[in-house]
VOGU-3710 file (C-alpha; in Angstrom, 3 decimals, decimal comma):
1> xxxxxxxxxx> 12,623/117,995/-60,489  11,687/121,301/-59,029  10,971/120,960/-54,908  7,624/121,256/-53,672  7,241/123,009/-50,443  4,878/124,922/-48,408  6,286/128,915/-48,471  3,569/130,285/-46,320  5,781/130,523/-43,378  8,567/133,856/-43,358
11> xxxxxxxxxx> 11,519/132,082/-41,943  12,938/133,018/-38,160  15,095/131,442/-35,767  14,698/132,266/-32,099  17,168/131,050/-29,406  16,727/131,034/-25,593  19,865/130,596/-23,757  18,199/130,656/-20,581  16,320/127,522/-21,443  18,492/125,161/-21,094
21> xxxxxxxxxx> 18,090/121,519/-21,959  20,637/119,333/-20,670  24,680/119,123/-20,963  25,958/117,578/-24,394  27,055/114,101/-23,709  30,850/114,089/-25,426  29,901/110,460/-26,032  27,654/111,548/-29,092  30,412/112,001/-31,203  31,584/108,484/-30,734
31> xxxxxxxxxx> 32,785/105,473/-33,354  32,126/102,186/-34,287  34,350/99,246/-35,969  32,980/95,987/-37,442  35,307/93,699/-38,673  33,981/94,512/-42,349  35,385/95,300/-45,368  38,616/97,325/-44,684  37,214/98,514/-41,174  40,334/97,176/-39,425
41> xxxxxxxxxx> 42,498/95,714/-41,939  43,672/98,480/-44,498  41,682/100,903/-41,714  43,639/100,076/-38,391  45,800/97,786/-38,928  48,176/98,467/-41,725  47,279/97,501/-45,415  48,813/94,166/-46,950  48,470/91,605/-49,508  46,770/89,313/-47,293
51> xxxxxxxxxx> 44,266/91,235/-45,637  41,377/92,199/-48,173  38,228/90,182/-48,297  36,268/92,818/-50,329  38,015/95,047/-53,923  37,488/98,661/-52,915  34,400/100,073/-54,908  36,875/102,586/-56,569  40,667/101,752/-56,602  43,266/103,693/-54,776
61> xxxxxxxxxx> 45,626/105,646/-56,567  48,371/103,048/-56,080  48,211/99,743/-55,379  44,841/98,582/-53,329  46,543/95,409/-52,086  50,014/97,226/-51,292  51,695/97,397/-47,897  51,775/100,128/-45,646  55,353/101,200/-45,263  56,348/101,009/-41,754
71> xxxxxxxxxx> 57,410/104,888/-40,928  53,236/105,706/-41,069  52,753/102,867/-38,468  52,605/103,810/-34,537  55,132/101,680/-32,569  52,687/99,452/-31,738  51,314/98,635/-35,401  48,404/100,990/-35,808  47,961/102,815/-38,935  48,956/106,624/-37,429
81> xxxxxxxxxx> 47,210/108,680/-39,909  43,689/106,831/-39,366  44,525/107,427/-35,024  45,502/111,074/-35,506  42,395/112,220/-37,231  39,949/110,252/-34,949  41,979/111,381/-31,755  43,208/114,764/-32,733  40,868/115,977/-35,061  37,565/114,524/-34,668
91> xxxxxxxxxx> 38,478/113,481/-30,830  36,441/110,542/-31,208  35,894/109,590/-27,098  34,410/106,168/-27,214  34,082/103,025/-29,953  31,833/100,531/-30,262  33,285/96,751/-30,846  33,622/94,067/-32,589  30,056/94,674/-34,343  27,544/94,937/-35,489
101> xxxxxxxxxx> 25,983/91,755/-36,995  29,525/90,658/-36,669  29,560/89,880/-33,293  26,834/87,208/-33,256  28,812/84,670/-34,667  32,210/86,353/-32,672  34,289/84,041/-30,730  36,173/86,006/-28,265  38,519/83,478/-27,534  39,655/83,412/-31,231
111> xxxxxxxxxx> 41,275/86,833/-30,937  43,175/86,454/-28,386  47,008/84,810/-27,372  49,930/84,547/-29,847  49,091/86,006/-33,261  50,850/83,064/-35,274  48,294/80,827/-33,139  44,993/82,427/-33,900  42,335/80,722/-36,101  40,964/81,971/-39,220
121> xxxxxxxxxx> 37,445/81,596/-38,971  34,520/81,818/-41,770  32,890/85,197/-40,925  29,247/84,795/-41,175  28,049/88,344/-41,060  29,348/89,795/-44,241  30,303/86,125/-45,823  33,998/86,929/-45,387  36,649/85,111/-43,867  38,465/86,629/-40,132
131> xxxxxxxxxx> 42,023/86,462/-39,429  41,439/87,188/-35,778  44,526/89,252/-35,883  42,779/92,644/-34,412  40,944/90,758/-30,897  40,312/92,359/-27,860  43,858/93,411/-26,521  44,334/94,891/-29,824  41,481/96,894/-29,980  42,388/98,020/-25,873
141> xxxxxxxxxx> 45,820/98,930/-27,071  44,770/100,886/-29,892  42,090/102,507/-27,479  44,548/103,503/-25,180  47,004/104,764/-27,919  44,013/106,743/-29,959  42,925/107,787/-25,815  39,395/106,048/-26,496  37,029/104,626/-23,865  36,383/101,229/-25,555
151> xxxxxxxxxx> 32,556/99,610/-25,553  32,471/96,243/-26,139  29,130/94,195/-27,731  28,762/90,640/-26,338  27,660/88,121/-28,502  23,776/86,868/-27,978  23,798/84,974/-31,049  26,178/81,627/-30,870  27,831/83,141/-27,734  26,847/81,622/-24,533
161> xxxxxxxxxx> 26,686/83,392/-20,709  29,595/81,369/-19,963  31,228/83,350/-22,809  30,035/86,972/-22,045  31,310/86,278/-17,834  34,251/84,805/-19,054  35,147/87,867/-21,475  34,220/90,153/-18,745  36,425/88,630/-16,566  38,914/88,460/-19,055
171> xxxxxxxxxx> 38,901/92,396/-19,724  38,119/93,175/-16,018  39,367/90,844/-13,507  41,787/91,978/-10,912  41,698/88,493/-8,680  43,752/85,546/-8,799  41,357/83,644/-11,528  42,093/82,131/-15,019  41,008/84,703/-17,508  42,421/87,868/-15,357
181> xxxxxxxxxx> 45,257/85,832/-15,461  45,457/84,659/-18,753  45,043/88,021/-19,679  48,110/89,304/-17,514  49,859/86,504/-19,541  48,853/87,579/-23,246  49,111/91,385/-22,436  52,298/91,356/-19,971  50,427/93,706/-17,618  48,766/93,102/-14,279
191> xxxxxxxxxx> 45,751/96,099/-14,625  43,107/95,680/-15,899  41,535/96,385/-19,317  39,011/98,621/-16,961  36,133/98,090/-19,869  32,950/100,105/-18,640  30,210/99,715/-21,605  29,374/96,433/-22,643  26,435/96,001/-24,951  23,950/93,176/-24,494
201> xxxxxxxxxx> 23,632/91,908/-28,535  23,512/93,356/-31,678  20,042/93,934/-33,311  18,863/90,627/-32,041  15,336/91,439/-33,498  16,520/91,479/-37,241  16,279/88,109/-39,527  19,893/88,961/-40,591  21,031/88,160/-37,344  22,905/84,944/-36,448
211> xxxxxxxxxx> 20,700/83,929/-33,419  17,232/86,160/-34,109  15,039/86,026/-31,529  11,868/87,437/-30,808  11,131/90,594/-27,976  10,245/88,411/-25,275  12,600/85,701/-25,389  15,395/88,097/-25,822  14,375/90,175/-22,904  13,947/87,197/-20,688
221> xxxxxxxxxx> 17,574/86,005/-21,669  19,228/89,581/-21,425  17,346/89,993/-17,737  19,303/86,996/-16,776  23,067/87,520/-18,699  22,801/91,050/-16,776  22,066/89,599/-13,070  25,201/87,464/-13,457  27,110/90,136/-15,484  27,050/92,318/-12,237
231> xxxxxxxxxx> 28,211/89,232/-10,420  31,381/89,286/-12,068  31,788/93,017/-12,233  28,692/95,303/-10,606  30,482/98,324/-11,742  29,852/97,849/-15,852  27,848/99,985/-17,719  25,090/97,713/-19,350  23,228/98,689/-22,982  20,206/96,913/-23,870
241> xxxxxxxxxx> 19,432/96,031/-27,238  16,681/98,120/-29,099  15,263/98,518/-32,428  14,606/102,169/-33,812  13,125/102,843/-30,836  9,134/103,046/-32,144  9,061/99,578/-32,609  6,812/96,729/-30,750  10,454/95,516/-29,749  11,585/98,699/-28,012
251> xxxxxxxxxx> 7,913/98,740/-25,730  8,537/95,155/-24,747  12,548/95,360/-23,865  12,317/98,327/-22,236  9,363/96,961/-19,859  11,329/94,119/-19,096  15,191/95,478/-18,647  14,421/98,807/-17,458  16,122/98,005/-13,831  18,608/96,281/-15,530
261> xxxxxxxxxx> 20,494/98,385/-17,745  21,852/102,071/-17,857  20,889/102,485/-21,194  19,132/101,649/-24,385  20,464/100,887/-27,878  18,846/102,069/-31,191  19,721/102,213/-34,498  18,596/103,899/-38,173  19,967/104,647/-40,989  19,037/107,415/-43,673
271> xxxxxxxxxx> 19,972/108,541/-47,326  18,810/105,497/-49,074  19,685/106,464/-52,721  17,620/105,596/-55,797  16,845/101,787/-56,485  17,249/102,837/-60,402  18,211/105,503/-62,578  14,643/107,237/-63,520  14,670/107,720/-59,912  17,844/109,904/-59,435
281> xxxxxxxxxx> 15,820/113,394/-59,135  14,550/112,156/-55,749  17,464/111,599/-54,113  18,247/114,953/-53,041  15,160/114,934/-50,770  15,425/111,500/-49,644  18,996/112,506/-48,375  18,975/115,446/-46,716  15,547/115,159/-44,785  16,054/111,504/-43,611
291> xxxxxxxxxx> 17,264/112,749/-39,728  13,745/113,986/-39,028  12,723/110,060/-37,990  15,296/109,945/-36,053  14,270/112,792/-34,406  11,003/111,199/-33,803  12,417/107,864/-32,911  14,418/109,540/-29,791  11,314/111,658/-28,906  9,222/107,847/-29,035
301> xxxxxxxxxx> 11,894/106,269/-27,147  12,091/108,834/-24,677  8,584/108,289/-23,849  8,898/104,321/-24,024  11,563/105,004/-20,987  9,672/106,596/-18,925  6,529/104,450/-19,046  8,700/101,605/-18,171  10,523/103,460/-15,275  6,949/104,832/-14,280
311> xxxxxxxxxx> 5,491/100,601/-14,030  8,356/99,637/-11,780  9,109/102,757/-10,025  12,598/102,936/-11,149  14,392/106,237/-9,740  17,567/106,082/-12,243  17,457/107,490/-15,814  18,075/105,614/-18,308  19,615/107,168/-21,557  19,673/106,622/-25,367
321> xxxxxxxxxx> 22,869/104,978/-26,993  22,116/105,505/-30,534  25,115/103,136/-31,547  24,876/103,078/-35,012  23,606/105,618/-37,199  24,623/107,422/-40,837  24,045/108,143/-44,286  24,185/105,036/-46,283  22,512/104,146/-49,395  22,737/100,122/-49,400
331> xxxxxxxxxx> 22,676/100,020/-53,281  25,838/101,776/-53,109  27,950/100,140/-50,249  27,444/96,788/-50,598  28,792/93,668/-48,974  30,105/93,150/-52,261  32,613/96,271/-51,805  33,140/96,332/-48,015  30,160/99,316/-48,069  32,902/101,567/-49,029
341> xxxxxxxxxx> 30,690/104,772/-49,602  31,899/107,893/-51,200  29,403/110,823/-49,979  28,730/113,586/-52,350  27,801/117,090/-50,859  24,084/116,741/-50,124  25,166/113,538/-47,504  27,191/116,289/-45,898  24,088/118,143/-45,211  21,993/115,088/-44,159
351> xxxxxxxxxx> 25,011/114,703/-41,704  24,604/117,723/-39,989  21,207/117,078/-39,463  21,334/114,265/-37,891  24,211/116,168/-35,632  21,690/118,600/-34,892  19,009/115,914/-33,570  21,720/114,584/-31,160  22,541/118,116/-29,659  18,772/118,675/-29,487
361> xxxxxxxxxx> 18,106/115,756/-27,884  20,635/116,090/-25,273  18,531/115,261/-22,407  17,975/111,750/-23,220  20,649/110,785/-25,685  24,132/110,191/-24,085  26,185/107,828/-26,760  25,843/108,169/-30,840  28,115/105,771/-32,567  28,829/107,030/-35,984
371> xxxxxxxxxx> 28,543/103,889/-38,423  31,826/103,393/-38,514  35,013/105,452/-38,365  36,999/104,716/-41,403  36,185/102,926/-44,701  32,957/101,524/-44,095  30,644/104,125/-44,876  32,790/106,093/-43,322  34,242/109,571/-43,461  38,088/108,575/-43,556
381> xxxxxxxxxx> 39,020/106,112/-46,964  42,163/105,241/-46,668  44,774/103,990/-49,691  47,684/102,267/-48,221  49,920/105,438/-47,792  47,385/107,683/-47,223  43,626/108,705/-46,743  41,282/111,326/-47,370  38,313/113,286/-45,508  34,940/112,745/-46,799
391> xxxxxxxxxx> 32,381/115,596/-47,019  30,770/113,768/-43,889  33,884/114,579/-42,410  33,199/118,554/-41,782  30,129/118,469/-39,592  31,521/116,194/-37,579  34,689/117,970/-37,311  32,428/121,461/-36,744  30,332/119,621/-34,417  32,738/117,830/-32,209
401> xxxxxxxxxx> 35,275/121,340/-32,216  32,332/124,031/-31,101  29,709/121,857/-29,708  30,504/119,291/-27,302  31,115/121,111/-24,435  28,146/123,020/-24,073  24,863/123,244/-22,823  21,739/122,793/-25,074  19,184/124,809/-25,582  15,780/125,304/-26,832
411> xxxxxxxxxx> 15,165/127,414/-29,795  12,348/128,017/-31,896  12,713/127,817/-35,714  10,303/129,082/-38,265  10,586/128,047/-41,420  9,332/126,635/-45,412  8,196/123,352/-45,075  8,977/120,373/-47,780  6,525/118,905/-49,197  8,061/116,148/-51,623
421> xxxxxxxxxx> 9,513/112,328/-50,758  11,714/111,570/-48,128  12,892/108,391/-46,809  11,777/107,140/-44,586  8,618/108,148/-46,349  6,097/108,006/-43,362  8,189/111,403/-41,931  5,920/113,392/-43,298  2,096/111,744/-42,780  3,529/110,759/-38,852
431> xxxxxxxxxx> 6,048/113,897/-37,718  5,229/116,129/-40,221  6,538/117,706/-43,359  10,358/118,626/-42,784  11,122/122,133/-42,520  13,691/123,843/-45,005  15,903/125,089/-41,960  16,852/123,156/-39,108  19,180/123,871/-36,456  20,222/123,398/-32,677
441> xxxxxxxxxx> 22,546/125,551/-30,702  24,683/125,084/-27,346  25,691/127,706/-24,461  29,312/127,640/-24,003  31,627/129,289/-21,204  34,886/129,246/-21,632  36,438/127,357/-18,847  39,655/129,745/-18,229  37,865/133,468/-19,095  34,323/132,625/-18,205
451> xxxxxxxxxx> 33,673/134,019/-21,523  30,488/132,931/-22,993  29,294/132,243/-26,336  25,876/130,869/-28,568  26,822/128,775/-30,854  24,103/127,976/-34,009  24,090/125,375/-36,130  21,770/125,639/-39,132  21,067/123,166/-41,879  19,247/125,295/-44,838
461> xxxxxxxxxx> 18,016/122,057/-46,381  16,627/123,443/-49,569  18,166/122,306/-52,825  17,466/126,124/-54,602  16,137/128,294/-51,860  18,476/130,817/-50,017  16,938/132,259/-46,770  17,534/135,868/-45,143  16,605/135,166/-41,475  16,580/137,214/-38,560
471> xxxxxxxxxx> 18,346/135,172/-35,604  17,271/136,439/-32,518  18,651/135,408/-28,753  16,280/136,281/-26,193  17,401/138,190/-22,791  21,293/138,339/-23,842  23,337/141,215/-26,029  25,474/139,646/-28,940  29,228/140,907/-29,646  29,429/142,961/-32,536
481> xxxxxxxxxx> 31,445/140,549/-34,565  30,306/136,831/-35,428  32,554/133,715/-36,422  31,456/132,129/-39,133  31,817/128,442/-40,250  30,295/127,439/-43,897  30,607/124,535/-45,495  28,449/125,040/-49,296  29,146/124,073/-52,608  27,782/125,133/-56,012
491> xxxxxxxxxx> 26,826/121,667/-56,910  24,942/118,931/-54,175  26,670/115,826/-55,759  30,069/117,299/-55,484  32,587/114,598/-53,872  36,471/114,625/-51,802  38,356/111,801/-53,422  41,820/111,042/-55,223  43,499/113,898/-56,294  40,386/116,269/-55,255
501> xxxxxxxxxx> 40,707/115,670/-51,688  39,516/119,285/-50,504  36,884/119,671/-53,465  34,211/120,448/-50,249  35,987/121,941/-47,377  34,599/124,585/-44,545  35,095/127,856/-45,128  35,633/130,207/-42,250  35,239/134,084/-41,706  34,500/136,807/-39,383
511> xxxxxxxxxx> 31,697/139,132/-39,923  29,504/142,309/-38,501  26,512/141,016/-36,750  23,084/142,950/-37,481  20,709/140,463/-36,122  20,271/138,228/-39,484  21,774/135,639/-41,691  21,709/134,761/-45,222  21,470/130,797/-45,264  22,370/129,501/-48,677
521> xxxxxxxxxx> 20,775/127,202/-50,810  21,704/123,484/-49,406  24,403/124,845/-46,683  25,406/124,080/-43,440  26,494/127,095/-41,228  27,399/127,238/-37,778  27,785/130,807/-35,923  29,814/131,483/-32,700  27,962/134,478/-31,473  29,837/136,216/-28,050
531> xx> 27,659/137,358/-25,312  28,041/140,147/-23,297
//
């Protein structure tokens, strides 16, 4: 199907260094695991015959069920391929745990003591059954191994407030009490698991959820679990549970926690995929243009905030953890197949998108949780000897390597407008028709030489259309020479796998800088301009 769009507009970017808009949060290239699929067990924790709930949606080239020999474990049992690309290549600083709809049926107590003395519980989630072998000294252990600031989501569906204090005291106590102590018992250490974030539920609002309840009644209960949270520990970092953050929900939590909590949860999802085949010439579109809601939902949210901090005069900011977020089409990953997702090129570029929403929002949004970090529509899949890098994989690996520590900016972008069907579909009657180009960019000085550099990220999000654009940075001289990062391919459904694990892969280059750059057709691009 040919793309409609509006070509009145000659395309431009303009970027202002001297505007700046806030720091980037590192925390927005954070993680997530659920105890789904082969999240932690074949993702973690080593593979084994006993492990799998769900049959991979496309087998591994050996064995799916077969052990993970020992030499590619850690010393303390940790898969070490998964840990070295989250800590050394993507530098993944925080993870969200156990869940997810998980944790509403999540007994903390299960997970924790001698492994041979754990119960295996029905898992009510995902309709899967839980070992409790990965419970919360695990996951510390593996934080501190992987050097990961570990978030933990209490359980508001069957857990109680006896629970959530206990588990807090459990992970943070330093006094002479049972649960610090039982904890120096299981672990064989007297500090503390030091555990900052703790998130109050897990999409409470949806009918999905083990425990749904409605805005009020949640926010009445969450007012209270935080009062006595900070009784047990006033130093914890507490998240409130949102919607999408344009919801009734979001308006009436946010009135009622916003002295409460440090921060407010919200989560989307984009790339929904064809529900049949006579609808497959859409799903370009629907992919790559999806991030523009959540674009919307942050600038919503952001005004939500401050009406609530405006009714009860409430000095402190209060920031955006967009916890879980991705590309996933659910006719694809399934609970059926552990929502093992294999991306094809065009989810690359709705990745970088939504990248580029984060760094432009960094004024408001300090945590994004990737959903999740390996497996589950994920960018690592793993086999049990081995794993490979998705095509999601390379703008977060850009992203996280040239963006992170900067400042944000404000830029202007001109630019074609599209015109056909997105998902969601009200992006275009509400925010606007998309635009074919869309970008952010950071202000970097190097720490050590005080050198500084603009760095540009830009999505050309047009399936056919290349773009010649003059890039212009207002009040500063660029270096003569630009580094260039490019990650393109020929064909938008091309896919890493098997035996093609580099089949989309960045290209990088050095070039003479005049002032302009060719953008082509469906690429991502991001340019490390010096400054004089």
């Amino acid at each position: 199907m040919a793309e409609t769009r509006d070509e009145e507009v000659s395309p431009a970017i303009d970027v202002f260094p001297s505007s700046t808009i806030a720091p980037v949060s590192p925390n927005i290239f954070s993680g997530f695991l659920e105890h789904l699929g082969r999240c932690i067990y074949g993702g973690i924790l080593p593979s084994t015959r006993t492990t799998f709930p769900y049959t991979p949606r496309k087998p591994c080239p050996e064995d799916q069920f077969a052990s993970t020999p020992e030499s590619l474990l850690t010393p303390e049992g940790f898969r070490a391929d998964v840990l070295k690309v989250l800590r050394d290549e993507l530098r993944v600083p925080l993870v969200r745990w156990p869940g997810g709809n998980f944790v509403s049926s999540y007994n903390w107590k299960d997970g924790i003591g001698p492994q041979e003395e754990r119960k295996r519980r029905p898992e009510l989630a995902w309709n899967g059954e839980e070992s409790n072998q990965f419970g919360t000294d695990e996951f510390i252990t593996w934080c501190r191994v992987a050097k990961i600031e570990p978030y933990i989501v209490l359980n508001m569906g069957t857990g109680t407030l006896e629970d959530a204090l206990h588990w807090i005291e459990y992970c943070n106590g330093t006094g002479d009490t049972y649960y610090a102590n039982l904890r120096r018992k299981n672990t064989g250490r007297d500090e503390p698991h030091g555990v900052k974030y703790w998130g109050l539920g897990n999409e409470v609002w949806g009918e999905w959820q083990v425990g749904q309840q409605t805005a009020s009644a949640y926010a009445t209960k969450a007012r209270q679990w935080a009062h006595a949270i900070r009784l047990v520990d006033p130093n914890v970092i507490l998240i409130g549970c949102g919607e999408t953050g344009i919801n009734h929900w979001d308006g009436v939590v946010l009135d009622e926690l916003i002295d409460k909590v440090e921060m407010h949860s919200i989560h989307l999802y984009t790339g929904f995929g064809p529900r049949d085949r006579s609808q497959t010439e859409r799903e370009y579109g629907r992919t790559v243009y999806g991030a523009d809601a959540a674009d919307y939902s942050i600038q919503v949210c952001k005004g939500l905030i401050n009406k609530a901090r405006f009714a009860k005069n409430i000095s402190k900011s209060v920031k955006l953890a967009f916890d879980e977020y991705g590309v996933w089409d659910e006719t694809v990953g399934t609970p059926e197949n552990g929502l093992e997702q294999f991306y094809n090129f065009a989810d690359a570029l709705a990745m970088a998108s939504w990248l580029n929403v984060f760094i432009r929002q960094a004024d408001v949004v300090d945590i994004a949780c990737i959903a999740q970090s390996v497996n589950v529509i994920s960018p690592l899949i793993t086999s049990p000897t081995g794993l490979f890098r998705q095509t999601i994989y390379w703008p977060l690996y850009l992203f996280s390597r040239y963006m992170r520590d900067g400042i944000s900016v404000h830029l202007s972008v001109a630019s074609p407008k599209f015109c056909g069907e997105t998902l969601p579909q009200w992006i275009s009657s509400v925010k606007g028709f998309p635009s074919d180009l869309d970008a952010s960019a950071v202000l970097y000085t190097d720490p050590q030489t005080k050198a500084r550099s603009l760095r540009v990220a830009v999505v050309n999000r047009s399936e056919t259309q290349s773009y010649n654009v003059p890039l212009r940075v207002a009040f500063e001289t660029v270096a003569s020479e630009v580094e260039v990062h490019e990650l393109w391919h020929a064909d938008v459904k091309a896919r890493n796998g098997w035996g093609k694990e580099h089949e989309v892969s960045v290209k990088t280059k050095r070039e003479n800088w005049t002032g302009r750059w060719s953008f082509r057709e469906h690429s991502f691009t991001l340019l490390v301009l010096g400054l004089s």
